[in-house]
C-alpha positions, 0 to 999 in steps of 0.5 A: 080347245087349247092353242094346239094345231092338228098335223095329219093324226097328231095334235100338239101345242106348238110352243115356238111360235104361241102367241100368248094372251096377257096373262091372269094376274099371278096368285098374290103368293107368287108376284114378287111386287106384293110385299109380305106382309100383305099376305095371309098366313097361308099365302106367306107359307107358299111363298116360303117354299117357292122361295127355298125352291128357288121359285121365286124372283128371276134367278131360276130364268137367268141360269136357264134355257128360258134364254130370252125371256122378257123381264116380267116372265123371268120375274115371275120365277115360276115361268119357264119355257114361258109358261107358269108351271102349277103344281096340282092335284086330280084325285081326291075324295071327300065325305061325299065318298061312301068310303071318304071322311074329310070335308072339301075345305079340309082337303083344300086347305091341306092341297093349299099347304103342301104347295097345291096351285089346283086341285080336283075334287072327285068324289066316287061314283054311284047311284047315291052320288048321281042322285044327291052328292054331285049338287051337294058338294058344290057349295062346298066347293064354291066356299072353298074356292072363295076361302082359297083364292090361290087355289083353284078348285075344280069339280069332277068325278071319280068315273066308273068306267063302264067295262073298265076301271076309275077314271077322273072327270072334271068340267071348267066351274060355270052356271052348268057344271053340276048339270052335266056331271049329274047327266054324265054320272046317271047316264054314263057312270059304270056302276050307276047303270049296272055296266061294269063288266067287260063286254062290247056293249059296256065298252061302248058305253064309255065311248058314248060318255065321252061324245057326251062330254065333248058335245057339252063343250061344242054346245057350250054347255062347259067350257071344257071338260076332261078325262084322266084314267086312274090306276090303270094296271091295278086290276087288269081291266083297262085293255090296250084297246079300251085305252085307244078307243077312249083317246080316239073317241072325240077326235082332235078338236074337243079331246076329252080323254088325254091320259092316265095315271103314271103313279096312282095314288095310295103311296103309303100302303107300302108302308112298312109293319109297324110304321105302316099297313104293310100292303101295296104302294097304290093297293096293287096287290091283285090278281086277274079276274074274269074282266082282266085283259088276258095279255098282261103279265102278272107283274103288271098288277104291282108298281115299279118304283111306285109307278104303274107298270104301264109307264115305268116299263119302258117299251111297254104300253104307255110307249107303244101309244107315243109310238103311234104319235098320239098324244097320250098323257102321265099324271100322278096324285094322291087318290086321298080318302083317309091320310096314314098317321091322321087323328081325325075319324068318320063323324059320329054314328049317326053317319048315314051315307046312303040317306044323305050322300055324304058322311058327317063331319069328321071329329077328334078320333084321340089316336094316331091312325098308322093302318091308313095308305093316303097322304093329303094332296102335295104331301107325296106326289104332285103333278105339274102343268105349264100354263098361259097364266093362273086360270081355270082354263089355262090348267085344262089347255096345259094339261090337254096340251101335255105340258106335264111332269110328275114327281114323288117326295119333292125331288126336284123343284123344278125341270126346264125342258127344250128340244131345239133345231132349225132355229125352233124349239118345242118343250114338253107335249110338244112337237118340233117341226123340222126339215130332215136332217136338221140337228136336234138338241135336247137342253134340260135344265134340272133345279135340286130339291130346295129344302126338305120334304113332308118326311123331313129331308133333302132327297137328292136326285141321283140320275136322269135317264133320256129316253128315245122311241121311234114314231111308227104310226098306228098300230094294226093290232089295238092290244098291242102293249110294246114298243121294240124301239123305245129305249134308254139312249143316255144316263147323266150322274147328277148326284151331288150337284147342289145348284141347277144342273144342265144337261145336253143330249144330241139327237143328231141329224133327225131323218125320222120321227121321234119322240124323248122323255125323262126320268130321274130317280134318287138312285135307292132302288133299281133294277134291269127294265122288264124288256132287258138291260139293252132297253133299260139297265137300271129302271125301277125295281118291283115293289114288294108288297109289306116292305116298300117305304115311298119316302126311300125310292123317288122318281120323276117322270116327264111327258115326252117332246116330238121331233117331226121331220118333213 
């Protein structure tokens, strides 16, 4: 699956030297040779925030490291490092949710207006779901699709890890892809089969749910399928081996497990009285409990930033995976089961979830609801997948692949990232490979915010941080959750820059493996990283529980690039 090429125990797509295949026509919204006044009121809505983000026609590829790029690539405007980067969504509930509300095209068409190119509907799993809910919610999907032809939606599950916490699981659409999330649902989910708590046999069970999603993909059955954790530090329970296993579990070739969650969703609980509910941005507000991994500091049950802290701690346990050259991968999205300040209510008395597997439609609740921690899927956070073109197929190789970067509150429009040497280049997920001692350049082009966001204004991005850990190989301990070398190497001010922003960072002459990654922030909060200021001087600061306002402390995240040296 995905064009990537395996080296020894790392496996990456290796951009330099892809052939691609022609390319899926562009969605109506985004081709510059369909006038607009052949578009459909929502395809005219897209199109106005791709062109104020500077998306659209060829002057983002004339400013950028996109170089040489062909005439028809550059024209796209949503094509850089010649991929097209989507903007997409993979958490996202229903009323085929026992704690859902909104109907699939609701979701989709929210996803669609706040500039969604795919999203995944994940609906929880539970016996009621297993049984009814996977092949009730299908048609909805299929008519969603057909309603929304610049939107691809996929199928998925919200997965109970068995021993573990939530995880999305979603299939390539085909003639088999309600069969195999209901055998998956009924034999593998953790609340289904009673296998939640943390034991070695409960553990084993998830790895046997994954060899079960990889065998359907060998068997053709799907053709494809993946898992992303979701919240993963919420409760504790997702040890740092459990989160191995699953990443090793099927091997190179049909990897079904490829990341987490950077940021989880929820952003608005932190919302503030008496805007807000006055919890938790994600709901971490919890403590350990029997299932938790013993190691972790209380810290890591709250955000950073809105960030989980396995990610924004640098050093900590997301690097500590890179550093054993793993691909391992950070996402972010809405988690959206019921939006803060929405009019819409559950759908009469007479809604039965257990009898039906989904509550009945929602209706006219005559108030604003303040007491809800969602936003619609695009509104807040947004997760984007270079693609070979707009398809099915090419979102699940971009994402397998890791060309991924995630931002809150729209804070940029758009990244455009190169690692180069030795007349070779590779972007996000990537892997340079190079003779030791060759230099390294890393080219980041930044493009600003292009109008307001969902709260009414411009963010301004404040700074971006690179940085740097060194590749040392697998670990001998499996919990471990530290990365000594991994730091903060360089911080660009970029306040005030109105128009696309180059920066340049040299990594010198490489002798050893390495791997980079980005941040950036709008510079209101921060604070002295988790493992010191010589490891990161101002990261992001904890979240307090009641007072943290999303819209007033953003971030981007972006996947790192590998430097092999041979």
């Amino acid at each position: 699956m995905g064009h990537g090429h395996a080296h020894g125990h790392h496996h990456h797509g290796h951009d330099h030297d892809h052939a691609h295949e022609a390319a899926p026509a562009l969605p109506a919204a985004f081709d510059p040779a369909v006038p607009d006044e052949a578009l459909s009121p929502e395809q005219r809505s897209r199109r106005s925030l791709l062109r104020r983000a500077g998306l659209l026609g060829a002057g983002l590829a004339a400013g950028s490291v996109l170089g040489g790029a062909t005439p028809a690539a550059a024209s796209a405007g949503r094509r850089r490092s010649g991929f097209l980067w989507l903007a997409g969504d993979h958490h996202i509930h229903t009323q085929y949710s026992n704690d859902g509300k909104y109907r699939v095209v609701d979701q989709v068409r929210q996803g669609a207006r706040h500039g969604m190119d795919w999203l995944v509907i994940t609906d929880h799993g539970n016996a009621t779901h297993a049984r009814i809910g996977v092949e009730k919610v299908n048609p909805d999907i299929k008519e969603a699709r057909a309603a929304h032809e610049d939107t691809l939606v996929f199928q998925g599950l919200e997965w109970n890890i068995p021993a573990a916490e939530h995880g999305t699981v979603f299939v390539h659409p085909g003639r088999n892809e309600v069969a195999v999330l209901k055998q998956f649902e009924t034999d593998y989910d953790g609340s289904v089969k009673g296998a939640s708590d943390s034991t070695p046999a409960n553990e084993a069970l998830a790895v046997a749910g994954l060899n079960f999603l990889a065998d359907q993909v060998r068997r053709r059955k799907v053709k494809d399928a993946l898992m992303l954790a979701n919240h993963p530090a919420r409760r504790g329970v997702d040890s740092p081996h459990e989160i191995r296993a699953w990443r090793d579990a099927t091997g190179t070739r049909h990897r079904i497990a490829v990341g987490f969650e950077g940021a989880p969703g929820h952003q608005a609980a932190g919302l503030p009285a008496p805007l807000g509910v006055a919890r938790s941005r994600g709901l971490y507000d919890n403590n350990p409990g029997p299932n938790s991994f013993p190691g972790y500091p209380p810290e890591s049950y709250r955000t950073w930033g809105g960030f989980d802290w396995m990610t924004a701690t640098v050093g900590g346990l997301w690097d500590s995976l890179l550093a054993e050259g793993k691909p391992w991968w950070i996402t972010a999205n809405s988690d959206s089961h019921q939006v803060y300040a929405d009019t819409a209510v559950r759908g009469g008395p007479d809604s039965d979830y257990a009898a039906n597997g989904r509550h009945t439609d929602p209706v006219y609740g005559g108030k604003i609801d303040l007491t809800q921690g969602d936003y619609w899927p695009g509104q807040y956070s947004r997760t984007h997948v270079g693609a070979d073109g707009f398809s099915y197929a090419a979102v699940m190789d971009g994402i397998r692949a890791g060309r991924l970067w995630v931002d809150h509150g729209q804070l940029v429009s758009a990244l455009d990232i190169r690692v180069t040497g030795g007349g070779r280049w590779a972007t996000l997920g990537g892997a340079l490979h190079v003779k030791k001692g060759t230099k390294v350049t890393l080219t980041v082009d930044v493009v600003p915010a292009g109008g307001p966001n969902w709260a009414g204004f411009v963010p301004e991005l404040a700074r971006v941080d690179v940085i740097q850990g060194d590749v040392t190989g697998p670990v001998a301990d499996r919990d471990t959750f530290t990365a000594p070398t991994a730091k903060v190497v360089k911080a660009y001010d970029v306040s005030g820059a109105t128009d696309v922003t180059r920066l340049t960072f040299d990594l010198g002459r490489v002798e050893k493996p390495v791997y980079v990654r980005l941040r950036g922030t709008d510079g209101n909060r921060s604070a002295v990283g988790a493992l010191g200021a010589s490891v990161d001087p101002a990261g992001p600061a904890l979240d307090l529980a009641g007072d943290a306002d999303p819209w007033r402390d953003l971030w981007f995240y972006t996947n790192p690039v590998w430097v092999l040296p041979s």
